[in-house]
VEXDREN-2710 file (C-alpha; in Angstrom, 1 decimal):
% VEXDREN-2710
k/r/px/py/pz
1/UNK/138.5/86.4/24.5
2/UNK/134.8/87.3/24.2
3/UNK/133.3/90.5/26.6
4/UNK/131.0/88.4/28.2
5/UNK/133.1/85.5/28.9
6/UNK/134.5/84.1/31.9
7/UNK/138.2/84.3/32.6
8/UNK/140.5/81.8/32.7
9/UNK/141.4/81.5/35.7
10/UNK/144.8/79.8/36.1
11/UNK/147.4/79.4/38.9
12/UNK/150.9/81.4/38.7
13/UNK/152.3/78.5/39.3
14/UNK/150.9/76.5/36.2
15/UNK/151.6/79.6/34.1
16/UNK/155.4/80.4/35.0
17/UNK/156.1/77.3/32.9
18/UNK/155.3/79.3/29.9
19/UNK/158.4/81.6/30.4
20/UNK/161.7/79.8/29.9
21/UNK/163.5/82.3/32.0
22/UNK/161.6/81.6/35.4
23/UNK/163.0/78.0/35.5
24/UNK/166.1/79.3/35.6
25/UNK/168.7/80.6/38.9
26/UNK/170.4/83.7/39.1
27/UNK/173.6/83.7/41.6
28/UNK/172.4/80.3/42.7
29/UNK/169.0/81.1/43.4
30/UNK/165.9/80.4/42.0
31/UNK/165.2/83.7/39.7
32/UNK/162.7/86.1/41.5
33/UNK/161.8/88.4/38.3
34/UNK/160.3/91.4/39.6
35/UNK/161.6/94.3/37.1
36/UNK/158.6/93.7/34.7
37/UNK/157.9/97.6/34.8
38/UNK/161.1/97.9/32.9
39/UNK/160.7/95.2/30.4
40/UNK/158.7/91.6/30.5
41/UNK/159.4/88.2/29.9
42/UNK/158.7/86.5/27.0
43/UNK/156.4/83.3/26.5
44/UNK/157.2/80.7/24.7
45/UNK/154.4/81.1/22.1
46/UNK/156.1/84.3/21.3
47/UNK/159.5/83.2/20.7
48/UNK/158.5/80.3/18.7
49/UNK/156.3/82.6/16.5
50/UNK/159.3/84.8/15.9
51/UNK/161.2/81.8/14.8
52/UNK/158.9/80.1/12.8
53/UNK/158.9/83.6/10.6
54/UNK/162.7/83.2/10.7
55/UNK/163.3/79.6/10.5
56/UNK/161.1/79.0/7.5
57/UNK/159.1/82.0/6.0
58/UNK/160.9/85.4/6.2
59/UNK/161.1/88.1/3.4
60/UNK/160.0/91.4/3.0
61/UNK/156.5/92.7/3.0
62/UNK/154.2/94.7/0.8
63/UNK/156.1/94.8/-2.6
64/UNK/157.0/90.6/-3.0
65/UNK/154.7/88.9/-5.7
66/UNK/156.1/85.3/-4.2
67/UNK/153.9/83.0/-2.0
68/UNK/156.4/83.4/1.3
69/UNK/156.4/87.5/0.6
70/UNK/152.4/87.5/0.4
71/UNK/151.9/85.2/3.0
72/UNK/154.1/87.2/5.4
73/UNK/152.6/90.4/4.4
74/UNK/149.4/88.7/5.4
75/UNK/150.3/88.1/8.4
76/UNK/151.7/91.3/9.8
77/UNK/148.8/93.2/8.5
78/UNK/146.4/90.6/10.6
79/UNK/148.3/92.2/14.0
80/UNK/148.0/95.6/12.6
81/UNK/143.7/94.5/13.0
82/UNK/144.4/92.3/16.0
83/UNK/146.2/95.6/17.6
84/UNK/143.2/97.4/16.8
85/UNK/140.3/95.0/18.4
86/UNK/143.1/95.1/21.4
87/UNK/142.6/98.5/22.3
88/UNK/138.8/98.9/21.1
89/UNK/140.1/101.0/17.6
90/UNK/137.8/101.6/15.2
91/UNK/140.2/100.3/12.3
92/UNK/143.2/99.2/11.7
93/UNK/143.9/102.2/9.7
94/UNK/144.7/103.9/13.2
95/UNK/147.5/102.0/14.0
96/UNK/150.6/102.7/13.8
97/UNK/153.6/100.8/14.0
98/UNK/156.7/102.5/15.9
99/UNK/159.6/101.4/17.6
100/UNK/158.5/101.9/21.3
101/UNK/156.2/104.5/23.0
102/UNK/159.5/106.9/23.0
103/UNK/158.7/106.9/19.1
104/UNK/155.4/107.0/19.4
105/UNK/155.4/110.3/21.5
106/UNK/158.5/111.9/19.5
107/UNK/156.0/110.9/16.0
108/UNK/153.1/112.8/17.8
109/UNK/155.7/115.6/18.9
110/UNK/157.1/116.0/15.4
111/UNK/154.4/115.6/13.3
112/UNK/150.9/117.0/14.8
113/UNK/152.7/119.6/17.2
114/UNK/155.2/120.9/14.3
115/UNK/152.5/121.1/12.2
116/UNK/149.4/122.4/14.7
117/UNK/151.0/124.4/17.2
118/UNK/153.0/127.3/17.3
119/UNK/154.7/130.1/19.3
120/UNK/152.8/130.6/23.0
121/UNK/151.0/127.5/22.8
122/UNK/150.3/125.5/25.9
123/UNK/150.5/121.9/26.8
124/UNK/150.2/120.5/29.8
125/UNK/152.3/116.9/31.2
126/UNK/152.1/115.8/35.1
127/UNK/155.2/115.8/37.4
128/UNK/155.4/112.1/37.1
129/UNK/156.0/111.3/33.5
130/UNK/158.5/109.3/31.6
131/UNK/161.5/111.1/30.2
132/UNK/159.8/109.9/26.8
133/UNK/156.7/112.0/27.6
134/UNK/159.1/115.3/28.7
135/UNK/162.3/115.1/26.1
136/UNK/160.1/115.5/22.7
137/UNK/158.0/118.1/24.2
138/UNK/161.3/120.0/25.7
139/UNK/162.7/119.9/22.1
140/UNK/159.6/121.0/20.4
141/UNK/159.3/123.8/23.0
142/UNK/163.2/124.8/21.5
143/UNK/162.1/124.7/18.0
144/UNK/158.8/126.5/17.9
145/UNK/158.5/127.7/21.5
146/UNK/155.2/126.3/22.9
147/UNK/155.2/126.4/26.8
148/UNK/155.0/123.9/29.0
149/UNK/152.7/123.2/32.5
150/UNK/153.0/121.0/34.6
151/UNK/150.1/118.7/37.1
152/UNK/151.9/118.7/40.5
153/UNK/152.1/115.7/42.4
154/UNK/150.7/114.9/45.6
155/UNK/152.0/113.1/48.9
156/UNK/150.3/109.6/47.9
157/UNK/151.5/109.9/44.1
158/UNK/148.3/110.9/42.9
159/UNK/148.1/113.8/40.5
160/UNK/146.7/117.3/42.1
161/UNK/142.9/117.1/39.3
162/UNK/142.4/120.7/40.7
163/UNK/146.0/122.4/40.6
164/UNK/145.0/120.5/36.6
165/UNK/141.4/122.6/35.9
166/UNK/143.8/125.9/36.9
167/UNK/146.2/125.0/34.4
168/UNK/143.5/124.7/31.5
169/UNK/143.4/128.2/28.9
170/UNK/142.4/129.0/26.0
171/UNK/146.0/128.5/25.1
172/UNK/145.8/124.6/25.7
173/UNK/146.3/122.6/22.7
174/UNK/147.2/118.8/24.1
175/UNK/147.2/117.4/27.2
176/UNK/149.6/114.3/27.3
177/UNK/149.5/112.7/30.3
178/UNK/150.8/108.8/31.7
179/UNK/148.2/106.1/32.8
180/UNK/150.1/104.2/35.2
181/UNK/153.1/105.7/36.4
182/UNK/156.1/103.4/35.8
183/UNK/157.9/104.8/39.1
184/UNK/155.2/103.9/42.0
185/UNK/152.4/101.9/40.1
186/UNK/149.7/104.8/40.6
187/UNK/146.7/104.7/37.8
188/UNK/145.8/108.0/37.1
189/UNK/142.0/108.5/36.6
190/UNK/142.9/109.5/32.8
191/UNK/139.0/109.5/32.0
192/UNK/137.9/112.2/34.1
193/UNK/141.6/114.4/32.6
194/UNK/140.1/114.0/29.7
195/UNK/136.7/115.1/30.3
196/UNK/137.3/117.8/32.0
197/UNK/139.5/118.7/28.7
198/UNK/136.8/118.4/26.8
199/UNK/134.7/120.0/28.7
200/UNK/136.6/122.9/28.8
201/UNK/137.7/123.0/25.2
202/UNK/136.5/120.6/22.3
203/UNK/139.5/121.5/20.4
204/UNK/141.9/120.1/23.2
205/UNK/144.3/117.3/21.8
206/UNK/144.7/114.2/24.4
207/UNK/147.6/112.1/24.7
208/UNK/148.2/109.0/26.7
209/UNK/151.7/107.3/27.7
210/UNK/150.0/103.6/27.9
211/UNK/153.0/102.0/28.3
212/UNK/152.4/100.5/31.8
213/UNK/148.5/100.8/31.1
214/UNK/147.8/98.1/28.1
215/UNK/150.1/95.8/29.9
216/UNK/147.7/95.7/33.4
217/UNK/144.2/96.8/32.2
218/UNK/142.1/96.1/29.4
219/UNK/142.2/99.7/27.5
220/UNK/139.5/100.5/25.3
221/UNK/140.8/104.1/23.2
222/UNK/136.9/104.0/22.0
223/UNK/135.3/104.9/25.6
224/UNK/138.2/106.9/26.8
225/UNK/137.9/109.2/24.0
226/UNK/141.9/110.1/23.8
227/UNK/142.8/111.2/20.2
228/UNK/146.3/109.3/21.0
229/UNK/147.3/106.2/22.8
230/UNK/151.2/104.7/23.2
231/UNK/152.6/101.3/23.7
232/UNK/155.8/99.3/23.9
233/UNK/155.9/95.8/22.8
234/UNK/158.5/94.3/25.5
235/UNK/156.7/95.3/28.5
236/UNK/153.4/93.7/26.7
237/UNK/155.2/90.1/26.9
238/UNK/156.2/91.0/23.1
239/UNK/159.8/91.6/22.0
240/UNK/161.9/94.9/21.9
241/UNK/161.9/96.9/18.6
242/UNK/158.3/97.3/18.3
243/UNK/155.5/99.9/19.8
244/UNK/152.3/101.0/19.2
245/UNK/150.8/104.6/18.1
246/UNK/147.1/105.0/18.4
247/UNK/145.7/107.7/17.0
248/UNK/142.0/108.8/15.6
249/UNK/142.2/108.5/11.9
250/UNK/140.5/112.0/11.2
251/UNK/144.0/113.6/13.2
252/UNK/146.0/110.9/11.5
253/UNK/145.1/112.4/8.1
254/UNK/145.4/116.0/9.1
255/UNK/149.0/115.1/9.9
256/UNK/152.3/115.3/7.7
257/UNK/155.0/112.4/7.8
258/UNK/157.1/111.9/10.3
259/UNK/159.8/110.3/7.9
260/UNK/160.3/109.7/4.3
261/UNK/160.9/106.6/2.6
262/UNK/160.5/103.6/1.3
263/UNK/156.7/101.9/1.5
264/UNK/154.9/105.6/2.9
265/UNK/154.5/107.2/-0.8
266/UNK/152.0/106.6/-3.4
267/UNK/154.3/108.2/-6.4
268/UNK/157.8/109.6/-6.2
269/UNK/159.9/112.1/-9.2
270/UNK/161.7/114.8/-8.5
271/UNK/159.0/117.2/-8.6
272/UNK/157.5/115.7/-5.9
273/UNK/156.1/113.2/-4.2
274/UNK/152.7/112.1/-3.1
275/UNK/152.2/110.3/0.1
276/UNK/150.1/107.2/1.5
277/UNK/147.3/107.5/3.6
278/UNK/147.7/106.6/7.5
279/UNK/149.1/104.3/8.9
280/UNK/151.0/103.6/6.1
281/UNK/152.4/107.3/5.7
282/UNK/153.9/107.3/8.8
283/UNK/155.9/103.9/8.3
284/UNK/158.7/104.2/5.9
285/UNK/161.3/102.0/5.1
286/UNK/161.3/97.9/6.5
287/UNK/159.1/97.5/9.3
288/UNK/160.1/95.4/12.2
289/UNK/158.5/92.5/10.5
290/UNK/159.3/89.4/12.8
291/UNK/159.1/91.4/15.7
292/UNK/155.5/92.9/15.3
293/UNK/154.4/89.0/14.6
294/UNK/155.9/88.7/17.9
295/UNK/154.0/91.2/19.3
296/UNK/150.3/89.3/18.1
297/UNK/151.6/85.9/19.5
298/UNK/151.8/88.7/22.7
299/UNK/148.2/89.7/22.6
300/UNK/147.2/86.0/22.0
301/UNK/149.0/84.8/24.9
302/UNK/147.0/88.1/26.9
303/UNK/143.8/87.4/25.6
304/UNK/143.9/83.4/26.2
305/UNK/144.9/84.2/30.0
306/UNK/142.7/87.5/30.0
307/UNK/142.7/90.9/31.8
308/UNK/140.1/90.0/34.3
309/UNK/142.7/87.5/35.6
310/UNK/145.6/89.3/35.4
311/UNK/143.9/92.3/37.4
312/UNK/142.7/90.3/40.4
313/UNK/146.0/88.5/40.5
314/UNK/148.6/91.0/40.2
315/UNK/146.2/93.1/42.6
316/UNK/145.8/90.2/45.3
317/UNK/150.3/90.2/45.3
318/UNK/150.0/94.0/45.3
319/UNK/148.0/93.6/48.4
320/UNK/150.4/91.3/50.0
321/UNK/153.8/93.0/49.0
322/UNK/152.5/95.7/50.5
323/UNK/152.2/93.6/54.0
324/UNK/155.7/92.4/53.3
325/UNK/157.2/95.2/53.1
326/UNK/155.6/96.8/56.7
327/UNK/157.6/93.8/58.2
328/UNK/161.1/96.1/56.7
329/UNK/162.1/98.7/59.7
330/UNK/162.7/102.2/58.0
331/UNK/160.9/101.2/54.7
332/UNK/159.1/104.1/53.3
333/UNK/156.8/103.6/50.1
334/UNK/156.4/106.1/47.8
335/UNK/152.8/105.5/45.9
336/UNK/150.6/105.1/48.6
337/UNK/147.1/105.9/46.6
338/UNK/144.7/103.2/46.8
339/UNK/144.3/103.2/43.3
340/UNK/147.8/101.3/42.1
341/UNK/148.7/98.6/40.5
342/UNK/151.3/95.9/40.9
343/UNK/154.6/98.2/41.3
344/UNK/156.0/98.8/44.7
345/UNK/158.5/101.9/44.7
346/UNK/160.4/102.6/47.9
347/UNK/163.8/103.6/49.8
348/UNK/165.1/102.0/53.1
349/UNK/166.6/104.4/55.4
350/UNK/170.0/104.8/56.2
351/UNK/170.7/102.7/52.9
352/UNK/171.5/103.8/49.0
353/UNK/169.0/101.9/46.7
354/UNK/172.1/101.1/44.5
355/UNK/173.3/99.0/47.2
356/UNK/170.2/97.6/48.1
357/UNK/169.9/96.0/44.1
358/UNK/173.4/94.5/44.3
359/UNK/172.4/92.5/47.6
360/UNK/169.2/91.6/46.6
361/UNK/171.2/90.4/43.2
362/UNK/172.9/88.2/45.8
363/UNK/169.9/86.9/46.5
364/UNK/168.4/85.9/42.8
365/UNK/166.0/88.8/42.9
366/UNK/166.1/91.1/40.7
367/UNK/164.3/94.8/40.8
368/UNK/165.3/97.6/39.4
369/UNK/167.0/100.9/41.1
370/UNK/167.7/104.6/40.0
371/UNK/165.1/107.4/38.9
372/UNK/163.3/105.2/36.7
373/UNK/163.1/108.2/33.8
374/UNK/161.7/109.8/36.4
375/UNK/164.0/112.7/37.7
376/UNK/161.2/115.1/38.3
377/UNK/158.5/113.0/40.0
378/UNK/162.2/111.7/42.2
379/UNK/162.9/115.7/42.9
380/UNK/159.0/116.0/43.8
381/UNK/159.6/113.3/46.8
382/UNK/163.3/114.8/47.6
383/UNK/165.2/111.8/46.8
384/UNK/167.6/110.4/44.5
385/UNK/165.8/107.1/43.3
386/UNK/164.2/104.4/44.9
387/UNK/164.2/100.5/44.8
388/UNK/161.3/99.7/42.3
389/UNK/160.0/95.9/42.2
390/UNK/157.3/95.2/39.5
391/UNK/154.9/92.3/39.2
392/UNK/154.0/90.4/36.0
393/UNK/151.7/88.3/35.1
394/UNK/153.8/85.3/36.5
395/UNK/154.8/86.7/39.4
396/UNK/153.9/85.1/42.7
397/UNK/154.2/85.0/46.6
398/UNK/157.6/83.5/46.5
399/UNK/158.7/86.0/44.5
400/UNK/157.5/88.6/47.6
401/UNK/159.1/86.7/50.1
402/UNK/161.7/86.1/48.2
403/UNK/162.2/90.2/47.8
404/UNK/161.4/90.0/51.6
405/UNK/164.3/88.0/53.0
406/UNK/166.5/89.7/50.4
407/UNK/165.8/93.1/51.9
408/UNK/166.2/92.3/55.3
409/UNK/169.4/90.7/54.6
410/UNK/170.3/93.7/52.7
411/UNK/169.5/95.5/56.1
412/UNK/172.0/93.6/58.1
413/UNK/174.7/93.7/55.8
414/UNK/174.8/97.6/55.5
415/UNK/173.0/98.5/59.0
END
C-alpha cells in the first residue's frame, strides 16, 4: 500500500471470514483465538498460494533450466524484494532467508560474533527477552567467553534506559535487544537504545528480536538504523518453517557462512572453495521454497488490510480488554506501560495459570499459559508464569468477552 494512502478500513467482523479456522468451534464453542503471540492464523490467500505452488508448479530453484524450475525461482526471489520494500531494506541483497527468528539470532550469534568478538567482550540483552535472544548468546559466551549484561526491568515492564547508559563500555560490541516483548505486549522504545548506542560508540553492533514487532507495526530497518532485524513467518499470518534475517549488506559481507552447502558457493574442489555473496552465502542447501511464497501471499494480505488499521484496531481491543479484565477480582496484570500493544499477560490470585487455560479450553478460548520463553523476565516479577491472551488482526470484542466469562467461570470453579 502506498505511504500516503488511506487505510483500508474494514470491520473484524468482515475480515474473520478470511481465516478458515475462526468459523470453526472448539469444545462446542465458537473458537475465541487469542494465542496469536505464539503463532497466527493463516488466510486463505496464503494457503491457496502454497497450494497452487504444490498443486501445479513445484520444483527446485536456482539450478532448473525448465519453464516450471524458472518460473518458481522467479517467484521466490520476487518475496526476497517484496521482504525487502516490507521492512524499508535497501536491497534485496540484505535479506536473508532462515527458518524462524531463533535462526536468525543463532546465524548472527555464529557467524558475526564468532568471527568479530572475542574473549572479554561485552554484549548487552534486556531481562525480558526470548530464550532465542539468551541461548545463542549463552553458548557463544561458552565458546569464546564474551560476557553478558543485562537491561533490568521495571515494575510496569518497561526496560530501566538509564540502568542501559551504565551498562555501555568501551567493551560493548552488540546490543541485541526485543521490540515488543512477547510475554506482556510492552514496545520498547528501540530507537532511542540505539541512539544512545551510537552515540556512545559508532562501532556498536545493534540487534533487534522483531518477532512480535513486524507483525503489529510498520518497521522501517532504514530510519531505525539497526544493523540487524529478525522475523518469524507464522506469527506474520505466514506459515511455519520460514523467518527473516535483516542485516546491512556492508556487515553481511564482512561475515563468514553460517553453513556450507549446496546453492551458497561460487566454485567447489578440494582445495577449496569459494563462496557466494550475501544473501545467498548464508542459504545453503533447498530453501523452504513453498513456504517463503507463503510468506509473500502474508505480506500481501498485510499490506491490502494495512498497518495503520491494524494499529488502531488491535489498540482500540487493547484498550477494552484491559476494562474487561478490572471486572476479574484478584487479577493482576503484568505490563502495565502505556506503551503496549495487543497482549495482555496476567495471573489470578489464589489460582495456577495452568488451570486457568484448561477451563478457559472448556470454554472455546484459547490463550496460552507458562513462562512464555520467558523464565527471566517471570523470575523479575516473582512468579511462575502467567495466562497470556494475544490479539490478531481478527480478533474482536467477542473474543474479550468471551475470555471474560471464561475467567470468571474459571474463578468459581477453583475459588
Amino acid at each position: 500500500m502506498a505511504a500516503n494512502s488511506a487505510p483500508k478500513m474494514i470491520n473484524a467482523h468482515d475480515f474473520r471470514s478470511d481465516f478458515p479456522v475462526l468459523q470453526t468451534q472448539m469444545n462446542g464453542k465458537p473458537l475465541a483465538f487469542l494465542d496469536s503471540g505464539a503463532s497466527a492464523q493463516k488466510p486463505q490467500s496464503v494457503i491457496d498460494a502454497m497450494n497452487v505452488v504444490l498443486e501445479g508448479g513445484y520444483s527446485n530453484i536456482h539450478r532448473g533450466l525448465y519453464s516450471i524450475s524458472q518460473q518458481l525461482t522467479g517467484d521466490f526471489e520476487a518475496v526476497r524484494a517484496k521482504v525487502a520494500s516490507f521492512i524499508g531494506a535497501n536491497s534485496e541483497k540484505e535479506i536473508i532467508f532462515t527458518r524462524n527468528s531463533t535462526e536468525s539470532i543463532n546465524l548472527v550469534a555464529q557467524s558475526w560474533g564468532r568471527t568479530f568478538l572475542k574473549a572479554g567482550d561485552e554484549i548487552i540483552l534486556t531481562e525480558m527477552e526470548h530464550h532465542a535472544n539468551i541461548v545463542p548468546w549463552q553458548l557463544l559466551a561458552e565458546q569464546i567467553g564474551i560476557e553478558i549484561k543485562t537491561i533490568p526491568v521495571l515494575e510496569d515492564g518497561s526496560l530501566d534506559l538509564a540502568a542501559f547508559e551504565t551498562l555501555l563500555s568501551e567493551k560493548t560490541k552488540l546490543v541485541s535487544v526485543v521490540h515488543i516483548s512477547n510475554a506482556t505486549g510492552v514496545i520498547n522504545n528501540i530507537s532511542k537504545i540505539i541512539q544512545l548506542s551510537r552515540d556512545f560508540n559508532l562501532k556498536i553492533k545493534v540487534l533487534i528480536d522483531g518477532s512480535q514487532g513486524a507483525v503489529h507495526t510498520k518497521i522501517d530497518v532504514k530510519a531505525l538504523d539497526c544493523d540487524f532485524y529478525v522475523f518469524t513467518g507464522h506469527k506474520l499470518y505466514g506459515p511455519t518453517g520460514i523467518g527473516v534475517l535483516y542485516g546491512k549488506y556492508d556487515v553481511l559481507e564482512s561475515m563468514p557462512p553460517y553453513q556450507g552447502g549446496g546453492d551458497m558457493i561460487e566454485r567447489v574442489s578440494f582445495d577449496g572453495t569459494t563462496f557466494k555473496g550475501p544473501p545467498y552465502r548464508f542459504e545453503a542447501g533447498t530453501p523452504a521454497i513453498v513456504e517463503v511464497i507463503g510468506l509473500g501471499a502474508a505480506i500481501d494480505y498485510l499490506e491490502n488490510v494495512g498497518f495503520e488499521y491494524i494499529e488502531t484496531h488491535e489498540n482500540a481491543l487493547r484498550d477494552y480488554g484491559h476494562e474487561r479484565l478490572k471486572e476479574i477480582d484478584g487479577l493482576k496484570l503484568y505490563g502495565t506501560h502505556p506503551d503496549k500493544t495487543g497482549i495482555f499477560s496476567f495471573g489470578v490470585q489464589g489460582l495456577h495459570h495452568s488451570d486457568i487455560g484448561m477451563i478457559l479450553d472448556q470454554c472455546g478460548v484459547a490463550v496460552r499459559a507458562g513462562h512464555h520463553c520467558c523464565m527471566p523476565l517471570m523470575q523479575r516479577f516473582g512468579i511462575e508464569g502467567t495466562i497470556r491472551a494475544s490479539l490478531g488482526l481478527y480478533s474482536n470484542q467477542s473474543d474479550i468477552d468471551q475470555l471474560s466469562e471464561g475467567l470468571k467461570k474459571a474463578k468459581d470453579m477453583l475459588g
